[in-house]
C-alpha positions as a Markdown table, in Angstrom:
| # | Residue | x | y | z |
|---|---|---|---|---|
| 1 | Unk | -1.4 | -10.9 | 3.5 |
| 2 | Unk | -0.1 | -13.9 | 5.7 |
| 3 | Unk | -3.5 | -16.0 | 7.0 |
| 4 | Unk | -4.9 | -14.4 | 10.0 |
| 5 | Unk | -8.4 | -14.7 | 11.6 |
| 6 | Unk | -11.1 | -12.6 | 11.5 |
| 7 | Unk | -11.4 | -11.9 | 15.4 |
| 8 | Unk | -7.3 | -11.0 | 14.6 |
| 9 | Unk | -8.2 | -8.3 | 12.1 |
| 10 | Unk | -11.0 | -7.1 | 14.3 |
| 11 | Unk | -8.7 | -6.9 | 17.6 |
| 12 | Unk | -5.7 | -4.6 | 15.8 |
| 13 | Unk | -8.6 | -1.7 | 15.6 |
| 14 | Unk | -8.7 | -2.5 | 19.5 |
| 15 | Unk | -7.0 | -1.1 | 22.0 |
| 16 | Unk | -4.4 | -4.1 | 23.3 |
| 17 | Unk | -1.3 | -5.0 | 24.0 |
| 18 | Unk | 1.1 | -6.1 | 21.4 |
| 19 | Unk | 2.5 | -9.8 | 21.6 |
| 20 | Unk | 5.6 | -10.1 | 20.1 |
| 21 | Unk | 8.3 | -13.0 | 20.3 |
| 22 | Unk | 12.2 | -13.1 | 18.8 |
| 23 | Unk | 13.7 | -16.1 | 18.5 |
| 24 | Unk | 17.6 | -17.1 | 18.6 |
| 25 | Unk | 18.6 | -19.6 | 16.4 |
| 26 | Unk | 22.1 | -20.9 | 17.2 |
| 27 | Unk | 24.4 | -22.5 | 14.7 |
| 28 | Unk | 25.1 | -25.3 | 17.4 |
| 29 | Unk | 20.8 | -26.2 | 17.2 |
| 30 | Unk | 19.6 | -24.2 | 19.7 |
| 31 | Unk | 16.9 | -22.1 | 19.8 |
| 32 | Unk | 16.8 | -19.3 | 22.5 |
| 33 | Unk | 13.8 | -16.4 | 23.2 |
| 34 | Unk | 15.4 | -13.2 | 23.7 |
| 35 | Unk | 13.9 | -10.6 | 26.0 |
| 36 | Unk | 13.4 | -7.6 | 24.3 |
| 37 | Unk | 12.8 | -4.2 | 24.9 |
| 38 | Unk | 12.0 | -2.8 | 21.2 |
| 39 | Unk | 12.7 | -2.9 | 17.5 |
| 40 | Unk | 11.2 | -2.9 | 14.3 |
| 41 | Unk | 11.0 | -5.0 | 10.6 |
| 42 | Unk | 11.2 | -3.1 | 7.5 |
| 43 | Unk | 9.7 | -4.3 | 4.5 |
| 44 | Unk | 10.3 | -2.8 | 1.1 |
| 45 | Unk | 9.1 | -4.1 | -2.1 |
| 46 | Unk | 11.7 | -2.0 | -4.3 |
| 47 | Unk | 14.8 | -3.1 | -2.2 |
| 48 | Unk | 16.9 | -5.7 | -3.6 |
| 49 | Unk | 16.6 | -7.2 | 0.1 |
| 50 | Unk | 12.9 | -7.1 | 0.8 |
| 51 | Unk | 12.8 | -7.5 | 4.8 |
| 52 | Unk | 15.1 | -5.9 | 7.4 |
| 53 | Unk | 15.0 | -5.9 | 11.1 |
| 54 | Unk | 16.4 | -4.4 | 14.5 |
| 55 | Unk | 16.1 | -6.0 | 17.8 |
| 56 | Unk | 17.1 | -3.8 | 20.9 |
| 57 | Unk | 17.9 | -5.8 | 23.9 |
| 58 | Unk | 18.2 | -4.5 | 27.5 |
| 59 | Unk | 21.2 | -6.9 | 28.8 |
| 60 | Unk | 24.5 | -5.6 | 27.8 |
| 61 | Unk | 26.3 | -8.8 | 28.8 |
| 62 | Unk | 24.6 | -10.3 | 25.6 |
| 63 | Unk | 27.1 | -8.2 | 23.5 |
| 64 | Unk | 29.5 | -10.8 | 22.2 |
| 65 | Unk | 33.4 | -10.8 | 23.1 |
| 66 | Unk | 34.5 | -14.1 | 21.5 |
| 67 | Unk | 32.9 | -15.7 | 18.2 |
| 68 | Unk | 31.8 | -18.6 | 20.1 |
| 69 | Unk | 29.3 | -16.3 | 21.7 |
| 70 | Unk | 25.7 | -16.8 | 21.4 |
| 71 | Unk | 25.0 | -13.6 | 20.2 |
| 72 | Unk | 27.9 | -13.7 | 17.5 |
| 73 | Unk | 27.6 | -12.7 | 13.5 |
| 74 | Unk | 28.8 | -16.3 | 12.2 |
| 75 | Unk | 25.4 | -18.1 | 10.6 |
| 76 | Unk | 23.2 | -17.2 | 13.6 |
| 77 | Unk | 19.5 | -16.4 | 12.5 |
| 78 | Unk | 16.4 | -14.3 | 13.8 |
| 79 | Unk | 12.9 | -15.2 | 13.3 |
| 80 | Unk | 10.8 | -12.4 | 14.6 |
| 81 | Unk | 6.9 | -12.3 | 14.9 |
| 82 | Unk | 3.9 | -10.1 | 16.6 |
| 83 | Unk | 0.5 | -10.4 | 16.8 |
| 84 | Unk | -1.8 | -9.4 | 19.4 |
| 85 | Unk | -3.1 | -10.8 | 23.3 |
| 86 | Unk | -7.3 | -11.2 | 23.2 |
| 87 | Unk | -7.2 | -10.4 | 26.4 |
| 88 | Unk | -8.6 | -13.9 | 27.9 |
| 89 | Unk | -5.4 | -15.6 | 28.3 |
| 90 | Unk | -5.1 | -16.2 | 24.4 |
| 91 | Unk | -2.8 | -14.3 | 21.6 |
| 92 | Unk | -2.2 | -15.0 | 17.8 |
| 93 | Unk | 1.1 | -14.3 | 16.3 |
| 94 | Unk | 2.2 | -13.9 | 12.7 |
| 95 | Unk | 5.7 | -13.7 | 11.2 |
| 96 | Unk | 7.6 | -10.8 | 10.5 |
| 97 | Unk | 10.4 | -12.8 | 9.0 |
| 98 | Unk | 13.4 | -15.0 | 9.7 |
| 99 | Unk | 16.6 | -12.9 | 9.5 |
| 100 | Unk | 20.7 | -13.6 | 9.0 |
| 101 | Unk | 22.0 | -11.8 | 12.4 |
| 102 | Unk | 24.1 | -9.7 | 10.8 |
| 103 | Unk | 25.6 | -6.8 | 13.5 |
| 104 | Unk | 25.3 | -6.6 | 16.8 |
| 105 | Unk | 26.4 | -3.8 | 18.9 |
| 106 | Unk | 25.9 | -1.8 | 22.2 |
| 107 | Unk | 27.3 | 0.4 | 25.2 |
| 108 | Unk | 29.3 | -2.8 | 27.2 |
| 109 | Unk | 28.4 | -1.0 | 30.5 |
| 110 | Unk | 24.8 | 0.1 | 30.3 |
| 111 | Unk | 23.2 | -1.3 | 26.8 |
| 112 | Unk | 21.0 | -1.1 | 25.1 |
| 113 | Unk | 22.1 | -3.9 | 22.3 |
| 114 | Unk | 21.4 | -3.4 | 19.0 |
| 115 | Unk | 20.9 | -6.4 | 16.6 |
| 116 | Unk | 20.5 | -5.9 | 13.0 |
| 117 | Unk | 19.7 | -8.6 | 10.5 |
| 118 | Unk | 18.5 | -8.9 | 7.0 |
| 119 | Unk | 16.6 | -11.8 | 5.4 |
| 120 | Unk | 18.2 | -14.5 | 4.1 |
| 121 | Unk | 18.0 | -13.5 | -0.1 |
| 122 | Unk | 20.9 | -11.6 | 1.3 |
| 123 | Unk | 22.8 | -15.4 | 1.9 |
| 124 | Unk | 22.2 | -16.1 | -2.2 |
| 125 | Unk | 23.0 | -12.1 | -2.7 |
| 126 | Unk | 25.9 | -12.6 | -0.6 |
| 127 | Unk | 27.1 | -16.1 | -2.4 |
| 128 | Unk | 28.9 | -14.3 | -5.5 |
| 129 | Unk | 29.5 | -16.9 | -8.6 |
| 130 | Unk | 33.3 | -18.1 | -8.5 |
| 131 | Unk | 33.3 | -20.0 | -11.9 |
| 132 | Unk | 30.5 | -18.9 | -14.6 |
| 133 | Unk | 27.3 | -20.7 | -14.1 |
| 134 | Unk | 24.6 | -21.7 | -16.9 |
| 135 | Unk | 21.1 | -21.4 | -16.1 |
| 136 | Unk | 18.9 | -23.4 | -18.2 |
| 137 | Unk | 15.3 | -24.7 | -17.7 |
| 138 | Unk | 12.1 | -23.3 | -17.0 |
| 139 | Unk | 11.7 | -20.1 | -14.6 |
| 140 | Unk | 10.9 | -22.0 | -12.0 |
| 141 | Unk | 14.1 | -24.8 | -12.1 |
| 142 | Unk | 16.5 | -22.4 | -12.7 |
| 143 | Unk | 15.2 | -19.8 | -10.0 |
| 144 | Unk | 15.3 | -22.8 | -7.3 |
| 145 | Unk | 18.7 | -24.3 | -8.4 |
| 146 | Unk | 19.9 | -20.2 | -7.7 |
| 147 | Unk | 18.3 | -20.7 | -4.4 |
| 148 | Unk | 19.2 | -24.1 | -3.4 |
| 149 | Unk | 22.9 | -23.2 | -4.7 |
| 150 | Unk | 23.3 | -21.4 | -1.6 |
| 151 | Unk | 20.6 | -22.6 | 0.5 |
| 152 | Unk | 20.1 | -26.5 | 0.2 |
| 153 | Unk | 17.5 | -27.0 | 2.9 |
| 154 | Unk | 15.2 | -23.9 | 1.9 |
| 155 | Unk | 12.1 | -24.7 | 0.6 |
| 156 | Unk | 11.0 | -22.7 | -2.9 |
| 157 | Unk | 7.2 | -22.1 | -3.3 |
| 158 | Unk | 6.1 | -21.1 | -6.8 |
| 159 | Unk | 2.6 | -19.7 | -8.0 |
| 160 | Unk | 3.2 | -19.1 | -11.3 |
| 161 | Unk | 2.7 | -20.8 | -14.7 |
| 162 | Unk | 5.9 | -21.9 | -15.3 |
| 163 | Unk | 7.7 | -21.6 | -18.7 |
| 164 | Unk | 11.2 | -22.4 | -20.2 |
| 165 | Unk | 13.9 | -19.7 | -20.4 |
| 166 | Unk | 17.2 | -19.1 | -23.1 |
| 167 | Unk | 20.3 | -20.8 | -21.4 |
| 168 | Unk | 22.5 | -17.8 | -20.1 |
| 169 | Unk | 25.7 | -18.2 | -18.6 |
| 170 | Unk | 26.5 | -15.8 | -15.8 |
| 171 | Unk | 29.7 | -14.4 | -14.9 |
| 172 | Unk | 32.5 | -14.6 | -12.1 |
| 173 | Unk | 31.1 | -12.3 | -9.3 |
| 174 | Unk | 28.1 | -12.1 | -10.7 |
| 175 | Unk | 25.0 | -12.1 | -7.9 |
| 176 | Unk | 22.7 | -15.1 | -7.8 |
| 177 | Unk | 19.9 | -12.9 | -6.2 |
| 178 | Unk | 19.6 | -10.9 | -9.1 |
| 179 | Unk | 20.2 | -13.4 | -11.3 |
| 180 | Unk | 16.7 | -14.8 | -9.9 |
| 181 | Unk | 15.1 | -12.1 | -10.5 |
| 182 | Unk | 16.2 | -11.7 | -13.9 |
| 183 | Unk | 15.1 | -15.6 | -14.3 |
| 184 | Unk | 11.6 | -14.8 | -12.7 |
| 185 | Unk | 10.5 | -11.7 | -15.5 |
| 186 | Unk | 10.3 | -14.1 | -17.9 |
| 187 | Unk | 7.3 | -15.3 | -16.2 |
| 188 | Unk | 6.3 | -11.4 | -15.0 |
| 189 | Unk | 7.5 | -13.0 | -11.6 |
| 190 | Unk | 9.9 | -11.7 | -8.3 |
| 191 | Unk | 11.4 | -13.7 | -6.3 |
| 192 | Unk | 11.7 | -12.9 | -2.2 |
| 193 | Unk | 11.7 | -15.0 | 1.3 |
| 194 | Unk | 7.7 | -14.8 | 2.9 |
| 195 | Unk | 7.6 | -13.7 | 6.6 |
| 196 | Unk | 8.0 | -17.3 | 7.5 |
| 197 | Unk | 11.3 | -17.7 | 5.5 |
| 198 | Unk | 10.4 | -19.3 | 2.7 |
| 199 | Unk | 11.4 | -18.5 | -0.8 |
| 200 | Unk | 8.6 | -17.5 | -2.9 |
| 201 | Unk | 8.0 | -17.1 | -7.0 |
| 202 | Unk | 5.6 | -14.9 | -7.6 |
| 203 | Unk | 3.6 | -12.7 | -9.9 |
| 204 | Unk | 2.4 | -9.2 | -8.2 |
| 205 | Unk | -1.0 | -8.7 | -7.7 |
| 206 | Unk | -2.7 | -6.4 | -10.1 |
| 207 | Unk | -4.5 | -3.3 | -8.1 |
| 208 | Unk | -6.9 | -3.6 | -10.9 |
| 209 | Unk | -8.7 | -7.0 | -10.6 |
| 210 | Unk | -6.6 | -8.1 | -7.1 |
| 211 | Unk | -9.1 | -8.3 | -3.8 |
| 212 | Unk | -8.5 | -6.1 | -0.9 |
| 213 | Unk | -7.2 | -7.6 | 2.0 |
| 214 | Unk | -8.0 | -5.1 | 4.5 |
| 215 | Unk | -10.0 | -2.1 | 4.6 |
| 216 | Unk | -8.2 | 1.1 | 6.8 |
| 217 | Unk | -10.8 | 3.0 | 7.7 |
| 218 | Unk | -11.9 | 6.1 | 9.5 |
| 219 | Unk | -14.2 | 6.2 | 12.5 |
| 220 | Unk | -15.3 | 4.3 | 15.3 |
| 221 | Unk | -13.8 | 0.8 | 15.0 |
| 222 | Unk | -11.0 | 1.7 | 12.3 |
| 223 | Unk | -7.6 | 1.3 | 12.2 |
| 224 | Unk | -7.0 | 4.6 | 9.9 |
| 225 | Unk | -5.0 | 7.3 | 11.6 |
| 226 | Unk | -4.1 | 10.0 | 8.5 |
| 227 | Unk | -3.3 | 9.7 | 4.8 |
| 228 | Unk | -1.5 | 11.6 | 2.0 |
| 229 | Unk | -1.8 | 11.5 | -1.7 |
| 230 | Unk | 0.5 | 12.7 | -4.3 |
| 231 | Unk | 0.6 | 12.3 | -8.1 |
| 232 | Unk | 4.7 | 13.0 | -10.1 |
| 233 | Unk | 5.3 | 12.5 | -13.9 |
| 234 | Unk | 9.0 | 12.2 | -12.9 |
| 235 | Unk | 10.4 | 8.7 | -13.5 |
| 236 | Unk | 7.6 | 7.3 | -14.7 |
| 237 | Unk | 7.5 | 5.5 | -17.9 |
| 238 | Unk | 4.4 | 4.4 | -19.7 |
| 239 | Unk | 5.8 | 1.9 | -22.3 |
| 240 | Unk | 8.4 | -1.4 | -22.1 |
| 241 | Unk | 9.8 | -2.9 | -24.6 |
| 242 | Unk | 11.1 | -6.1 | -23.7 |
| 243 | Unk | 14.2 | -8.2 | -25.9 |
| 244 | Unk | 16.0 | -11.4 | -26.2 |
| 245 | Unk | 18.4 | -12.8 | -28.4 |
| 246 | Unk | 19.8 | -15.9 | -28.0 |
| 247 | Unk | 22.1 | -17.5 | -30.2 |
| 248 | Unk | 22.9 | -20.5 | -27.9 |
| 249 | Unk | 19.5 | -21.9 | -28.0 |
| 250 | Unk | 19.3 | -20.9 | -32.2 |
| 251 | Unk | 16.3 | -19.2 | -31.3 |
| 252 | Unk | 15.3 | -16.2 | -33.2 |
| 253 | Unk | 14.9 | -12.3 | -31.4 |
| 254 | Unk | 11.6 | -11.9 | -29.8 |
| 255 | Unk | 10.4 | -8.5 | -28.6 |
| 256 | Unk | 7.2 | -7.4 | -27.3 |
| 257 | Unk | 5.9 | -3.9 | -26.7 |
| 258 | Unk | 3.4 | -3.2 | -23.7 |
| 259 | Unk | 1.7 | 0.0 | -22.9 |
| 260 | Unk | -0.6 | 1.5 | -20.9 |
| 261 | Unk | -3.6 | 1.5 | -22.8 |
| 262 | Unk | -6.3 | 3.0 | -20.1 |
| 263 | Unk | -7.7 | 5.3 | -21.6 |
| 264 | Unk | -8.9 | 6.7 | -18.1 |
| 265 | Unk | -5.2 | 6.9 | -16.9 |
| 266 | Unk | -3.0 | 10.2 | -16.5 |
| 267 | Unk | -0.1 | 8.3 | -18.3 |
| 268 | Unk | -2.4 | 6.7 | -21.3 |
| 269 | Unk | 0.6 | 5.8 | -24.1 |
| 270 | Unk | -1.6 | 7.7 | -26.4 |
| 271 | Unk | -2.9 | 10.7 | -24.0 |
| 272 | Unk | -1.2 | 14.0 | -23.3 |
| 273 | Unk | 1.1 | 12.2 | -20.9 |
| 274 | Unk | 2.8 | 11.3 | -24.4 |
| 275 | Unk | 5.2 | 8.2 | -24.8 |
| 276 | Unk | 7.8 | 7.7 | -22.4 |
| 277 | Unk | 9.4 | 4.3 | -23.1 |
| 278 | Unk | 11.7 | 2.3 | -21.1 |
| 279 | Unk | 13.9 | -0.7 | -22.6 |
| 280 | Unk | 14.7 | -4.4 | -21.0 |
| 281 | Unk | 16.8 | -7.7 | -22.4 |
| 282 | Unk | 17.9 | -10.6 | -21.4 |
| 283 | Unk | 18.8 | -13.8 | -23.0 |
| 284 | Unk | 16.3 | -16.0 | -20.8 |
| 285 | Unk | 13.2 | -14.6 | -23.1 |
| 286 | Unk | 13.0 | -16.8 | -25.9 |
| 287 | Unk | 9.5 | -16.2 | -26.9 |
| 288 | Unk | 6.7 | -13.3 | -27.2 |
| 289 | Unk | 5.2 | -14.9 | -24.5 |
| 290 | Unk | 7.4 | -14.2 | -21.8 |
| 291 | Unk | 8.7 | -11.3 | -23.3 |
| 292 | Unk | 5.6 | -10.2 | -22.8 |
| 293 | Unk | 5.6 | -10.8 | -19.3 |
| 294 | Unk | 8.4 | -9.2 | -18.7 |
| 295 | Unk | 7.5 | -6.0 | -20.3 |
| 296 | Unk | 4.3 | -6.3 | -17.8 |
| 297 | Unk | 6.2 | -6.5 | -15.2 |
| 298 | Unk | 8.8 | -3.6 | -15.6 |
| 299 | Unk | 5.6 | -2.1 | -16.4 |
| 300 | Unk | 4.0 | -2.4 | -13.2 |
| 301 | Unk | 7.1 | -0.9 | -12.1 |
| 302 | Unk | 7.7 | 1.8 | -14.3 |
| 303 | Unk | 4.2 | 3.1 | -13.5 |
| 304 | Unk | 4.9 | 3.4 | -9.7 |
| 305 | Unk | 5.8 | 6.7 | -8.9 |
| 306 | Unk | 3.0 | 8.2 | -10.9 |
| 307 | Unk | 0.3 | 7.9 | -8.1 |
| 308 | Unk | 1.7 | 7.5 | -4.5 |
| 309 | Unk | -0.2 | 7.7 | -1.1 |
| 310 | Unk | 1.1 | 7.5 | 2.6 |
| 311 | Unk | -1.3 | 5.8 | 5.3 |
| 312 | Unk | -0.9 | 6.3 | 8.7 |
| 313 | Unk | -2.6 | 3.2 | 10.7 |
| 314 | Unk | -2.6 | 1.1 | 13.1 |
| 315 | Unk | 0.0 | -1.9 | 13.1 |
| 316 | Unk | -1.0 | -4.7 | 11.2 |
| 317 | Unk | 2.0 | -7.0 | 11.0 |
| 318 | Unk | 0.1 | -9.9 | 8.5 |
| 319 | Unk | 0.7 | -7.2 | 5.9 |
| 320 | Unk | 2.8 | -8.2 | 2.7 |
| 321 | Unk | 4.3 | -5.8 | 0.2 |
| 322 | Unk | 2.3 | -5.6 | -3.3 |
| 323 | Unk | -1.2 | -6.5 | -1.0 |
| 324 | Unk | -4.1 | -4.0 | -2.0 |
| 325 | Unk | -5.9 | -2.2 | 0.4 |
| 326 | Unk | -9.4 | -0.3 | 0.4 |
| 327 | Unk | -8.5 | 3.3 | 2.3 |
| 328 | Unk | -11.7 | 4.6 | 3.7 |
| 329 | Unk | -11.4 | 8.6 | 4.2 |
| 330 | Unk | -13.1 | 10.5 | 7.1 |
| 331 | Unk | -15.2 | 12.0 | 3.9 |
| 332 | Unk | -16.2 | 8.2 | 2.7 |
| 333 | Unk | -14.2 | 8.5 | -0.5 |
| 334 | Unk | -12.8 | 5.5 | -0.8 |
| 335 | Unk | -9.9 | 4.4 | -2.6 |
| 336 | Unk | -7.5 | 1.5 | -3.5 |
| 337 | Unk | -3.6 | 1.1 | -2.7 |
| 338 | Unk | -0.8 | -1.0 | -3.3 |
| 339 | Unk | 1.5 | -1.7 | -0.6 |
| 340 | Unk | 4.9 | -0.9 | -1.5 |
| 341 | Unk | 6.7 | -0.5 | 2.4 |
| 342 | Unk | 6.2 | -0.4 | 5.9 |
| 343 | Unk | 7.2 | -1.0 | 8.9 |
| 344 | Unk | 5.8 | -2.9 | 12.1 |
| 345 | Unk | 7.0 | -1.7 | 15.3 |
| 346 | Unk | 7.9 | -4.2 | 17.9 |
| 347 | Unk | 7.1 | -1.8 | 20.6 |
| 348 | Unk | 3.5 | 0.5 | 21.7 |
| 349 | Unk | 4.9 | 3.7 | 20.9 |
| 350 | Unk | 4.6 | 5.2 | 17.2 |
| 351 | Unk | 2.1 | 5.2 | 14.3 |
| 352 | Unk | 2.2 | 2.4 | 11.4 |
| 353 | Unk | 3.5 | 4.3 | 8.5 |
| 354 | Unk | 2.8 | 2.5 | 4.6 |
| 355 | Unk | 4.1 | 3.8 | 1.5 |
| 356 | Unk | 1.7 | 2.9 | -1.5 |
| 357 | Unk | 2.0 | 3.1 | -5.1 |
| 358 | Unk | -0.7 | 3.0 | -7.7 |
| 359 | Unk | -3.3 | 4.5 | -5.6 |
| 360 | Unk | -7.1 | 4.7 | -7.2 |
| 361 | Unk | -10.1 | 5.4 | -6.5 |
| 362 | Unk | -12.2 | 2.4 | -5.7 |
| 363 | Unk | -15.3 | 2.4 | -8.2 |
């Protein structure tokens, strides 16, 4: 979850007004607040682009008519935030993202406009290879040379423990964004922008040992609304076996199985859920280790649909996919979920829908 303070936590359970502020960041240098009337940010931890947005603007004389316009789809960029007024004259905000405008559109006469934008992985998605490229290096070297390749100025933050991958030359038209992701496995790593635009390596949380960030719960002083639970054996697989081969580093095959070996879950490898393997290779694992880590985290993906939950709450917009949360029930059961996607209104109206995945109970 992005750093907040306590008394922010506390206030969202509150009845307030939203702050929110959207930012207009002009190729020329300029940066211009934009009066708004609505909008939201989507954030999915499954999509290839992780945060989306929609501004709508009142002022239909915003809608461009020449590409020198301010509002025009040639390199301008979004950074949208919300947080929430204290009511004494104070308000804390927190980033929702910063976002390549990508379309913007309206009625000419009467509005509203519309602007769309997604985050700016879809720059490096959108920067397709022209010659073949050779990554090389650790995970972390090669992921930020991707990054840079496209973006020189961005910043990459990495919290893993960096290892070295097998060289692997990628294609003409290949796509540098999943390049970097196939780069990151080797350390059980993704790769996305944070709310405040920077590009992050990083290993998901595991709902098992990870610390909740926020307790949703029911009653006086909560911020739960309503929740759902449902359980599927369809598209789920409880095994990965992980490969590489690669004969440009003369490095012999490595493989490594991983399984889920809890006993106590419904799709235990050994357990009537039986064995339902998935396969992964790439040439950047060039030992057990990270094949390893790779098989952990297709893994952690693989297992995602079996338990699912939907929370209804109120908006928290420091949320992050992949952070845990402790759901406390009108009942008092309590339970444990992993964010998978939401999204924060930039408006009053509406409920604060998340989709979870590995949802259990909270011993």
């Amino acid at each position: 979850m992005y750093p907040v303070s306590d008394r922010f936590l506390a206030r969202l359970a509150e009845s307030h007004p939203p702050a929110t502020e959207v930012l207009l960041f002009l190729t020329d240098g300029r940066v211009l607040p934009l009066e708004h009337t609505g909008g939201s940010v989507q954030v999915d931890a499954a999509a290839t682009i992780r945060r989306t947005s929609t501004v709508t603007l009142a002022d239909p004389t915003l809608i461009p008519r020449t590409p020198s316009d301010q509002l025009a789809t040639y390199g301008a960029r979004l950074r949208v935030s919300r947080g929430v007024h204290y009511g004494d004259g104070t308000s804390e905000l927190v980033p929702l993202g910063v976002f390549r405008l990508d379309e913007v559109g309206g009625d000419v006469n009467d509005g509203p406009v519309t602007l769309s934008g997604r985050d700016l992985s879809v720059v490096i998605a959108d920067d397709k290879l022209t010659a073949p490229y050779k990554a090389s290096g650790t995970v972390v070297s090669a992921v930020t040379a991707l990054v840079q390749r496209s973006l020189p100025d961005t910043q990459v933050v990495s919290t893993i423990v960096d290892i070295p991958i097998g060289q692997k030359t990628y294609d003409v038209e290949a796509d540098p964004w999943a390049a970097c992701q196939e780069i990151a496995a080797a350390a059980g790593a993704v790769v996305y922008f944070s709310p405040d635009g920077t590009a992050t390596i990083a290993v998901p949380p595991d709902i098992s040992t990870a610390t909740p960030v926020w307790d949703v719960a029911a009653g006086e002083g909560g911020a739960y609304i309503r929740a759902s639970r449902a359980m599927s054996s369809s598209n789920v697989y409880n095994g990965v076996l992980a490969r590489g081969e690669n004969t440009a580093d003369n490095v012999a095959p490595v493989s490594a199985l991983v399984v889920d070996n809890d006993p106590a879950s419904p799709t235990y490898w050994s357990g009537p859920f039986g064995r339902r393997p998935m396969f992964y290779s790439s040439p950047t694992l060039i030992s057990t280790g990270a094949a390893t880590n790779a098989a952990q985290l297709k893994l952690v993906q693989a297992k995602a649909p079996n338990a699912s939950g939907d929370l209804s709450s109120l908006p928290n917009p420091a949320l992050e996919a992949w952070d845990v949360l402790r759901t406390i029930h009108p009942d008092g059961t309590r339970e444990l979920h992993q964010v998978a996607s939401f999204t924060v209104p930039l408006s009053t109206d509406g409920d604060f829908p998340i989709s979870t995945v590995s949802a259990k109970e909270d011993a």
